[in-house]
C-alpha positions as CSV (number, residue, x, y, z in Angstrom):
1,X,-108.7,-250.8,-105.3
2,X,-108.1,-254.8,-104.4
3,X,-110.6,-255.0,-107.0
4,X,-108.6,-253.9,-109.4
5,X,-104.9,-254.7,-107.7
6,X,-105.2,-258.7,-107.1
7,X,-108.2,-259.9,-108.9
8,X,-106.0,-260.1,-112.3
9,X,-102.8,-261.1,-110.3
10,X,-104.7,-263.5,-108.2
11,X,-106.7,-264.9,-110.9
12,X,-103.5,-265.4,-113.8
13,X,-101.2,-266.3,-111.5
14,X,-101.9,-268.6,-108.3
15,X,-105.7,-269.1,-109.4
16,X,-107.4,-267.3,-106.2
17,X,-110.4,-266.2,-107.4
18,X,-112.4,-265.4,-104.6
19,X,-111.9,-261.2,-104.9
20,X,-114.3,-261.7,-108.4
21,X,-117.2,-262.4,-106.0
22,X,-118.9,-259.5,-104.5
23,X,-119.9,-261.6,-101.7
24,X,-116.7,-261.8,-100.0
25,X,-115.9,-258.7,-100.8
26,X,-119.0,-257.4,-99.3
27,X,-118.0,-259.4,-96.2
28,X,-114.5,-257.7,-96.3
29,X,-115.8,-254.2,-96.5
30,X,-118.3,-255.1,-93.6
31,X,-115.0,-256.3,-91.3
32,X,-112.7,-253.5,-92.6
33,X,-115.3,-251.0,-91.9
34,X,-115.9,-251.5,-88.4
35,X,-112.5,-251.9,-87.5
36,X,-111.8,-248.6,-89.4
37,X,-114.3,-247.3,-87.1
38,X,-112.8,-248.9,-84.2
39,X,-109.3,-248.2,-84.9
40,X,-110.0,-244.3,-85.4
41,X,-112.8,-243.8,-82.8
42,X,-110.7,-242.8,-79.9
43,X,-108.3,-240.7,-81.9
44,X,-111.0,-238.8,-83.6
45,X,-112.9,-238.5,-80.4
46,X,-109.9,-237.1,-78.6
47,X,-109.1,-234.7,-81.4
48,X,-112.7,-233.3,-81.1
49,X,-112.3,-233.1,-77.4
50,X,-109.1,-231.2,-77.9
51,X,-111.0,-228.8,-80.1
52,X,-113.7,-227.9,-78.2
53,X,-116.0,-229.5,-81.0
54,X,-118.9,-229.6,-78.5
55,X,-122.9,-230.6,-79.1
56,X,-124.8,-227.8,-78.8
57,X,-128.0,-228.7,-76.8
58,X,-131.5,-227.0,-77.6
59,X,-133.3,-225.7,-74.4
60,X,-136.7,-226.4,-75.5
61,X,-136.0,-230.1,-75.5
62,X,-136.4,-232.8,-72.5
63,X,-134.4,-231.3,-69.8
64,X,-132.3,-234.6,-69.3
65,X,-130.4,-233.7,-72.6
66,X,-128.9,-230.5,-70.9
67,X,-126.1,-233.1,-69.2
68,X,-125.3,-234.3,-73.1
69,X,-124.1,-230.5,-73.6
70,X,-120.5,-230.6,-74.5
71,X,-120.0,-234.4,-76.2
72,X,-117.8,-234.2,-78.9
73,X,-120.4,-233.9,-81.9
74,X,-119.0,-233.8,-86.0
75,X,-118.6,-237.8,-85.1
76,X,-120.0,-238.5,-88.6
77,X,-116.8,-237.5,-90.3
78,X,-115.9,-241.3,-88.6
79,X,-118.9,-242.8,-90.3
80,X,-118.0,-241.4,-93.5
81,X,-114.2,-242.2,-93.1
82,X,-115.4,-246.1,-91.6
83,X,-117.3,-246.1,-95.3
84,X,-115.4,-244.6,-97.7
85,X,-111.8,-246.1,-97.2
86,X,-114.1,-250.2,-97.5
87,X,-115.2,-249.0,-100.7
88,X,-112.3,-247.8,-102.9
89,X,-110.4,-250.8,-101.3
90,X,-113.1,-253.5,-102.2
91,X,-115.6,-252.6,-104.5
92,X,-114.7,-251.7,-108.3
93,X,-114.4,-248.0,-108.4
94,X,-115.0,-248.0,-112.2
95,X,-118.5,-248.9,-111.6
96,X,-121.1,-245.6,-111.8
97,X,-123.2,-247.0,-109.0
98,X,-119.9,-246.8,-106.5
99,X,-118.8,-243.2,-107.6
100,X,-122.4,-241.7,-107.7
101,X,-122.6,-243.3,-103.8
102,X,-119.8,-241.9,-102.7
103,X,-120.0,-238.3,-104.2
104,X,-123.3,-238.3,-102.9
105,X,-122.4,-239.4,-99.4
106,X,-118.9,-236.5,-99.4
107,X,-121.2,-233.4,-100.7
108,X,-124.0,-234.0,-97.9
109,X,-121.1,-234.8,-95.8
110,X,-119.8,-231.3,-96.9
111,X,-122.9,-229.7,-96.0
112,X,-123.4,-231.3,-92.6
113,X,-119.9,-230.4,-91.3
114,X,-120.3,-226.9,-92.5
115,X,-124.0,-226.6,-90.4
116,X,-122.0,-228.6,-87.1
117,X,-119.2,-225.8,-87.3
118,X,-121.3,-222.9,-87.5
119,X,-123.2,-224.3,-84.8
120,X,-120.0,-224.5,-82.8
121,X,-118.7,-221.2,-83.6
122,X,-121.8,-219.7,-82.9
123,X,-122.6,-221.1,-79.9
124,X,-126.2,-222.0,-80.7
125,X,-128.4,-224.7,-82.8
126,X,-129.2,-222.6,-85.6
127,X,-126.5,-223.5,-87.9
128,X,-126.1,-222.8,-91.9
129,X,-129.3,-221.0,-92.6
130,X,-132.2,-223.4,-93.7
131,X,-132.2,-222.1,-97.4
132,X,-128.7,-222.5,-97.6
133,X,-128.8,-226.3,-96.1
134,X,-131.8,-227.3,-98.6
135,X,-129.8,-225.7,-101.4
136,X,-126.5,-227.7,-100.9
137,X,-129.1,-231.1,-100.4
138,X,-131.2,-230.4,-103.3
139,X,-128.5,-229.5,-105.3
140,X,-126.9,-233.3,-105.6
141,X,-130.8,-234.5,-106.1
142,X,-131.0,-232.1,-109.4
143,X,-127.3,-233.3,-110.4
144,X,-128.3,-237.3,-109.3
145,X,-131.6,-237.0,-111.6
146,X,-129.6,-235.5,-114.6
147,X,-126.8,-237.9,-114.5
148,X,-129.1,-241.1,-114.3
149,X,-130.8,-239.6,-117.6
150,X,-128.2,-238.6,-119.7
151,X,-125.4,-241.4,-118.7
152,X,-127.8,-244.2,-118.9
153,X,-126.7,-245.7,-115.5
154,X,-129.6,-248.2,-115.1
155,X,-129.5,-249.6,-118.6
156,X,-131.8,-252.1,-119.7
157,X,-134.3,-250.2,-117.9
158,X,-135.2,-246.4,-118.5
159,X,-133.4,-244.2,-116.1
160,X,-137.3,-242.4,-115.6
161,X,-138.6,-245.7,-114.4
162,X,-139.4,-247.3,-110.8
163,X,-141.0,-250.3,-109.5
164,X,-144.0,-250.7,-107.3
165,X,-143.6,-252.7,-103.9
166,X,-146.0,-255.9,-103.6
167,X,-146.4,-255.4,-107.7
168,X,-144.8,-257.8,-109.9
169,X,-145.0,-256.2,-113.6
170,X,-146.5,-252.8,-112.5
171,X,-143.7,-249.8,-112.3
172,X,-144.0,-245.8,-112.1
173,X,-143.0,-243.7,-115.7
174,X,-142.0,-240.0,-114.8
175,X,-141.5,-237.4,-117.2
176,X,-137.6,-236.4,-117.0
177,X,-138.6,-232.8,-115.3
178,X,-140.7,-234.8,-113.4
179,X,-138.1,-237.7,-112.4
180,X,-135.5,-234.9,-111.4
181,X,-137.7,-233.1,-109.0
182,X,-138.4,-236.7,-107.4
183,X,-135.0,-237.7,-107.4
184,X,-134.3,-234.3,-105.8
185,X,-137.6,-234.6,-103.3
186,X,-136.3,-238.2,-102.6
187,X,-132.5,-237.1,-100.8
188,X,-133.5,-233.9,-99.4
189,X,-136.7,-235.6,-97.6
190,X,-134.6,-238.8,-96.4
191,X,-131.6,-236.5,-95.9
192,X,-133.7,-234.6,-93.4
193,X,-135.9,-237.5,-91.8
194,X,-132.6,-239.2,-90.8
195,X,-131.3,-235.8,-89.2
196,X,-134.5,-235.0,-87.3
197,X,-134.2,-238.9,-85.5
198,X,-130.5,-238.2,-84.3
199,X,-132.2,-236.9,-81.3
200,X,-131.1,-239.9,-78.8
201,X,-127.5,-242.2,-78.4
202,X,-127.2,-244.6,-81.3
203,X,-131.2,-243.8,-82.5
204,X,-130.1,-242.8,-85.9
205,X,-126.7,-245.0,-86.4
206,X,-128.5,-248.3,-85.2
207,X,-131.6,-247.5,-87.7
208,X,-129.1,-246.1,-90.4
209,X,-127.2,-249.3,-90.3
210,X,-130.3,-251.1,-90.6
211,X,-131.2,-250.1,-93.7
212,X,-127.7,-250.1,-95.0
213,X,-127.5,-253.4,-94.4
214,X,-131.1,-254.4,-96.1
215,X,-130.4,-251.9,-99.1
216,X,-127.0,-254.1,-99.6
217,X,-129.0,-257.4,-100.2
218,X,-131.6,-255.4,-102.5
219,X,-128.8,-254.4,-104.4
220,X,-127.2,-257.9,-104.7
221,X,-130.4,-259.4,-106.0
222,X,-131.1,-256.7,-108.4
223,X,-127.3,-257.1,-109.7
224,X,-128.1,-261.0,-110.5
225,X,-129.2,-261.7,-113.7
226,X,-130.6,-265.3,-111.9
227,X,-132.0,-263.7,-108.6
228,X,-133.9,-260.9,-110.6
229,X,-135.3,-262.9,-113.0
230,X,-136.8,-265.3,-110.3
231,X,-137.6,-262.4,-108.2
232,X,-139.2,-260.9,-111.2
233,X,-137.6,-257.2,-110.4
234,X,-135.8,-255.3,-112.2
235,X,-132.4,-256.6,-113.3
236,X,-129.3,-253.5,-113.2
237,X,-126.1,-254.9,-114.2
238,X,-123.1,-253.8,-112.2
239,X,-125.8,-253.1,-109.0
240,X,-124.0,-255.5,-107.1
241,X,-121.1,-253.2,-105.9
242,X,-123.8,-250.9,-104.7
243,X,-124.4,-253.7,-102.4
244,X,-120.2,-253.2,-101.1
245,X,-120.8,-249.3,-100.4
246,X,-124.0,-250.5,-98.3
247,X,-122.8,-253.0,-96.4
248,X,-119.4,-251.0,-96.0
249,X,-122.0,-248.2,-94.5
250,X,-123.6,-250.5,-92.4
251,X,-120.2,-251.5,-90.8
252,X,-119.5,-247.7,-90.6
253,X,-122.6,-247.2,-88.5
254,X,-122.2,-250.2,-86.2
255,X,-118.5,-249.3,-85.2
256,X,-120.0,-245.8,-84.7
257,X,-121.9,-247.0,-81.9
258,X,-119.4,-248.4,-80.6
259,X,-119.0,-245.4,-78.9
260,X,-122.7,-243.7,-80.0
261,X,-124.3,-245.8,-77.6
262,X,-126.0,-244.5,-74.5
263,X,-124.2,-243.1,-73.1
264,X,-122.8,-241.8,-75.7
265,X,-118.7,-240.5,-76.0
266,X,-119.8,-238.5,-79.6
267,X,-122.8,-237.9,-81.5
268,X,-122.7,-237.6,-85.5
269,X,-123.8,-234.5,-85.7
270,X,-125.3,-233.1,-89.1
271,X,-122.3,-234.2,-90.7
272,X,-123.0,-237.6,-90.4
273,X,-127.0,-237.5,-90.3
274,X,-127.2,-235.2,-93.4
275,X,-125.1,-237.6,-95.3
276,X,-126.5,-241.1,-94.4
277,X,-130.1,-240.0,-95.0
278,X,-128.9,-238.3,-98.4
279,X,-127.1,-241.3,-99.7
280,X,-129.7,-243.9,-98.2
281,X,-132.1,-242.1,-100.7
282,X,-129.5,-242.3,-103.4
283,X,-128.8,-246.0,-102.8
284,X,-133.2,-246.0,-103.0
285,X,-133.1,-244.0,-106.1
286,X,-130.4,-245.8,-107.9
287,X,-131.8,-249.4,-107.0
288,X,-135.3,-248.3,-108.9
289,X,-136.5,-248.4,-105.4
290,X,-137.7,-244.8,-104.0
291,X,-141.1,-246.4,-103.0
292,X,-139.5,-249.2,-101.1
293,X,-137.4,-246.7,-99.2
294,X,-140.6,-245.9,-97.1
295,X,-141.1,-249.4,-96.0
296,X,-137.4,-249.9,-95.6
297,X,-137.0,-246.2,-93.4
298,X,-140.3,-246.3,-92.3
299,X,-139.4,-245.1,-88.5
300,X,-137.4,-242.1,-90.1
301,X,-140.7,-241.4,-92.3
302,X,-142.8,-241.7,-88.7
303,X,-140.3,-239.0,-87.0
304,X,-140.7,-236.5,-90.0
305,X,-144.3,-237.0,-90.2
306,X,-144.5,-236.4,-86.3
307,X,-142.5,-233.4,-86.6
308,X,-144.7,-232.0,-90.0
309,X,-148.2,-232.3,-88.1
310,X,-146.8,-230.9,-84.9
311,X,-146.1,-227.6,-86.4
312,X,-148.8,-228.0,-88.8
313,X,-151.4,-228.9,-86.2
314,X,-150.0,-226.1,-84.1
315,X,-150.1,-223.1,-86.1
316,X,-153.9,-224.3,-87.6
317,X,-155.0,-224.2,-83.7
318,X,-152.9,-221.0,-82.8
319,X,-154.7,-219.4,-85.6
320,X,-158.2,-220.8,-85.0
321,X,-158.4,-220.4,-81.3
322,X,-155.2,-218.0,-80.3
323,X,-153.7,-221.4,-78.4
324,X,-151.5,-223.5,-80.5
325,X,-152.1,-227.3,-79.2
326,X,-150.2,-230.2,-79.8
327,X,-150.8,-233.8,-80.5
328,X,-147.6,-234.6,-79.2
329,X,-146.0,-233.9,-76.1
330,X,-143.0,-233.3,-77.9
331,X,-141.5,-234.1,-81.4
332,X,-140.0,-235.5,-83.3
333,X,-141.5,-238.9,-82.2
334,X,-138.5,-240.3,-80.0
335,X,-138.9,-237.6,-77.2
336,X,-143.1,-238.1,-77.3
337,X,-142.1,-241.5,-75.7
338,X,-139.5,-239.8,-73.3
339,X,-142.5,-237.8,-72.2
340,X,-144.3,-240.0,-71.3
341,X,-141.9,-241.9,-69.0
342,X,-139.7,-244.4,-71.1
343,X,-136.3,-244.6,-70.4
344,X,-133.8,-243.3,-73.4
345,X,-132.5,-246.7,-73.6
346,X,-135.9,-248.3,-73.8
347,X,-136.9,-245.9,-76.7
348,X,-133.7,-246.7,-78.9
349,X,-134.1,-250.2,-78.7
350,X,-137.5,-250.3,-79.4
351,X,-137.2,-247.9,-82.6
352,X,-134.2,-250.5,-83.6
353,X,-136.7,-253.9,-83.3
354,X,-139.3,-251.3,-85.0
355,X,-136.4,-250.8,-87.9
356,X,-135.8,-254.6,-88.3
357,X,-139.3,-255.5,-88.5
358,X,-139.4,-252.7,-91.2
359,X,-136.6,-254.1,-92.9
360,X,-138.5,-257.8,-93.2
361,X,-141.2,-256.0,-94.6
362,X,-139.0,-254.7,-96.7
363,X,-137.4,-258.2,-98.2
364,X,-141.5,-259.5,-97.8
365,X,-142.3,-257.5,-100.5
366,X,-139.8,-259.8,-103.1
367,X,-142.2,-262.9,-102.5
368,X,-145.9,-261.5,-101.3
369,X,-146.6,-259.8,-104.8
């Protein structure tokens, strides 16, 4: 919206250009982000207070959670508020990356508010039905897939298309049916990874923000003409303001934990995680970069695969011997290391310099090819 407000008033009439360049406009959304976060923390977090909007606690998880029953959960609806107000007032909102971000990030956002109040209502952690929860996240992956094959959004390159990490002139070709059910595979899997790690204070908003933040330079390299063509990746005009949404994100999440962190005043909630995994995938999937999006969330991947071979490993045993065994003491992966006698604190920080080495990893992959 200041886009489109002062760069043509700016530019004609006192010659300020400096809203043309998305890198101060990235920088703006990072500032006006986390001060939007700042600004409506307490108020939101009073208003949940005042309607009993409290986090339901599991019983068959550590014990030292059972004091965290109560907090004021649904705090993503700050994270999404911190993200969404940044980007219509400083990226161009007549770009499809932006709009495709941002619808993706309010129908997940939709999907985890309505699992946090049935929750709430209910007074239990079962929430919408699982069916019901895969079908609102799978249905934005089928819409994503469709839209980036019949509107052309990634034009020069084929919308069925991907690159390769560590590969310079290798990329993936799927069939369209094919593309849509990875598109679709690729939000409801992150989607769910991120949820399963918002297990401790600020885990899942200090790793979110990480890769936020990392997707945000990805997409300002791809959106360069110059940078892509040195980098040798793929070059996707107009990618650039994907980098303002991510960034804008990324300030969303750190003023989050502003009051996420241990000990935390409000959790997200599914209304936050559902949405910040879903649209991180989207970011992935619009930046031609669904394969990087393992490297880049690869401590989300580690806590979905702990939770997958737990069960799996589980039932196989229950079934072979009449014993179900684990290979964790407890999963996902964050409350294995509580087990075992590490602080909450110590875990989260840990899985946050885990996420940043992931994230140079990530940017490694541009050079070491």
């Amino acid at each position: 919206m200041l886009y489109h407000l002062f760069v043509p008033f700016a530019q004609y009439y006192i010659g300020f250009n400096l809203f043309r360049f998305g890198t101060f406009r990235a920088a703006g959304a990072v500032v006006t982000a986390f001060l939007v976060a700042f600004w409506f923390g307490p108020a939101i977090i009073s208003r949940l207070r005042m309607l009993k909007v409290g986090q339901v606690v599991r019983t068959e998880g550590p014990q030292t959670h059972l004091g965290k029953s109560g907090t004021p959960t649904m705090g993503g609806v700050l994270i999404i508020l911190s993200t969404v107000i940044p980007t219509f007032l400083w990226a161009r909102l007549d770009n499809w990356y932006t709009v495709i971000a941002l619808v993706v990030l309010l129908w997940l956002g939709v999907v985890g508010f309505l699992d946090d109040y049935l929750k709430i209502v209910r007074k239990n952690t079962g929430g919408l039905k699982g069916r019901y929860k895969i079908l609102g996240q799978a249905g934005i992956g089928v819409l994503l897939g469709i839209v980036l094959i019949v509107f052309h959004v990634s034009d020069p390159i084929p919308a069925t298309w991907t690159q390769i990490p560590f590969f310079k002139s290798w990329h993936v070709w799927f069939h369209p049916v094919t593309y849509v059910l990875f598109v679709t595979f690729i939000i409801v899997g992150c989607s769910n990874a991120v949820n399963l790690s918002d297990g401790l204070d600020g885990l899942a908003a200090g790793l979110s923000g990480i890769a936020a933040a990392t997707f945000g330079v990805f997409a300002y390299l791809l959106g360069r003409v110059d940078a892509s063509d040195y980098l040798n990746v793929f070059y996707l005009p107009g990618a650039g303001e994907l980098g303002i949404f991510c960034v804008a994100l990324a300030g969303g999440c750190m003023g989050f934990l502003w009051y996420n962190a241990h000990p935390a005043e409000v959790f997200m909630g599914d209304t936050g995680s559902l949405a910040i995994g879903g649209v991180l995938g989207a970011v992935a999937v619009l930046l031609k970069a669904e394969f990087l999006l393992a490297i880049v969330g690869a401590v989300f991947v580690a806590e979905a695969l702990s939770v997958a071979s737990q069960t799996i490993y589980f039932k196989y045993t229950k079934r072979r011997t009449g014993t179900g065994k684990r290979i964790f003491r407890m999963a996902p992966l964050h409350h294995h290391f509580e087990q075992i006698g590490w602080h909450e604190s110590k875990v989260i920080i840990r899985f946050w310099l885990m996420g940043i080495m992931c994230a140079l990893a990530a940017f490694a992959t541009l050079k070491i090819r």
